[in-house]
C-alpha atoms as one frame of an Amber mdcrd trajectory, in Angstrom:
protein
 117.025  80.846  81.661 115.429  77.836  80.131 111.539  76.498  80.291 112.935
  73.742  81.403 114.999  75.272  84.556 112.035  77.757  85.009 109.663  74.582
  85.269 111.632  73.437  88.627 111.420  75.882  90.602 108.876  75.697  93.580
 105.472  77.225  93.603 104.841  79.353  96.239 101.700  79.061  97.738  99.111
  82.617  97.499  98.882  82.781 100.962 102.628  83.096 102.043 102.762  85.761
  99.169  99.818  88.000 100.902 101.185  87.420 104.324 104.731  88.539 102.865
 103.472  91.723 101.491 100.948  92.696 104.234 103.940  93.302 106.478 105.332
  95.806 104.030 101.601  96.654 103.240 101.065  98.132 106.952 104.302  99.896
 106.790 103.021 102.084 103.916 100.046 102.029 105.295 101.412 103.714 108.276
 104.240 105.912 106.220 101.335 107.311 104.699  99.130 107.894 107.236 102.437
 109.641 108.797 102.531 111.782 106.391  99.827 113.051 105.754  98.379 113.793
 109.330 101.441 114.701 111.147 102.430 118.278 109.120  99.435 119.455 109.390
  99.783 119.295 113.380 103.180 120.776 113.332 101.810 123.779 111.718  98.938
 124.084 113.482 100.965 124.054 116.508 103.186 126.892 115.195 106.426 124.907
 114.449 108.335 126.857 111.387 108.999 124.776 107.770 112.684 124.243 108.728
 112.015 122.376 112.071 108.556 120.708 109.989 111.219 118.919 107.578 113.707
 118.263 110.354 111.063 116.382 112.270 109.689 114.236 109.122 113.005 113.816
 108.390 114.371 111.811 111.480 112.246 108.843 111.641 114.348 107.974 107.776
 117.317 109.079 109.405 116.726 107.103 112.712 116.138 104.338 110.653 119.120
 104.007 108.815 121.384 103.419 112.340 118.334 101.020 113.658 117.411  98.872
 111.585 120.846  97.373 111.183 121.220  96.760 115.030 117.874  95.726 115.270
 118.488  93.007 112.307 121.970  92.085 114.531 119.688  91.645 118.013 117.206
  89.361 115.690 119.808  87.349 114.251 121.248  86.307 117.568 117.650  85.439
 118.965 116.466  82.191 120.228 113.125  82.552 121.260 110.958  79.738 120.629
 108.588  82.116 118.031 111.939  82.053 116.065 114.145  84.868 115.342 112.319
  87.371 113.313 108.800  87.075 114.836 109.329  89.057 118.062 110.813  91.956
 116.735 108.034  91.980 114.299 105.499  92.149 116.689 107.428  94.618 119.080
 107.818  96.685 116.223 104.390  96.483 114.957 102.623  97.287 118.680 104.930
 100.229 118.639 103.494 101.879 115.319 100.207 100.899 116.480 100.408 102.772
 119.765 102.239 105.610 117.824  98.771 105.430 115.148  96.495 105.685 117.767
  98.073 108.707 119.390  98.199 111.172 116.538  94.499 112.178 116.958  95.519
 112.842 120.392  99.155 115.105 119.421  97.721 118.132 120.142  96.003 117.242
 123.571  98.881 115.842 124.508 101.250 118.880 123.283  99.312 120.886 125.219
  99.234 118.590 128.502 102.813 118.721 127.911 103.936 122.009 127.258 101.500
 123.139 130.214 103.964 120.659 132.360 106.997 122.060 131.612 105.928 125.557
 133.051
């Protein structure tokens, strides 16, 4: 490519480049956080390594079946917020809520598995 073709193209303001990558920002964000809290629990609450990496290993898994549907549903949206925003922010308020209940995994393990008795 030339100077002269690179000269053309558009500059993208700083802005739209930080809101771009804070989406994918949070995402690791919450991968990591994911990560590193959630194995711990699991073996604290006495599930064995094979079941551990089972676990970890669905929400990848999951993920390769969803996020092409969810991309279909989105591209057939007409909300007024446009097509991409709602799932974003569905999405998002889901890994929040799902954030703010690790701390709580092994009340709520407990609550649970005293329920099922």
């Amino acid at each position: 490519m030339s100077a002269a073709e690179h000269r053309n193209w558009p500059l993208v303001p700083l802005r739209h480049l930080v809101l771009l990558n804070a989406l994918t920002g949070g995402l690791e964000f919450s991968a990591s956080a994911i990560f590193t809290y959630v194995p711990p629990m699991l073996l604290k609450a006495g599930v064995g390594d094979t079941f551990m990496t089972t676990v970890m290993g669905l929400g990848p898994l999951i993920g390769i079946f969803a996020i092409p549907i969810i991309g279909q549903a989105s591209d057939r949206c007409t909300s007024r917020y446009g097509r991409r925003r709602p799932f974003i922010f569905a999405i998002s308020l889901g890994v929040i809520f799902a954030m703010l209940l690790i701390p709580y995994a092994e009340v709520l393990s407990l609550y649970l598995h005293e329920e099922s008795r």
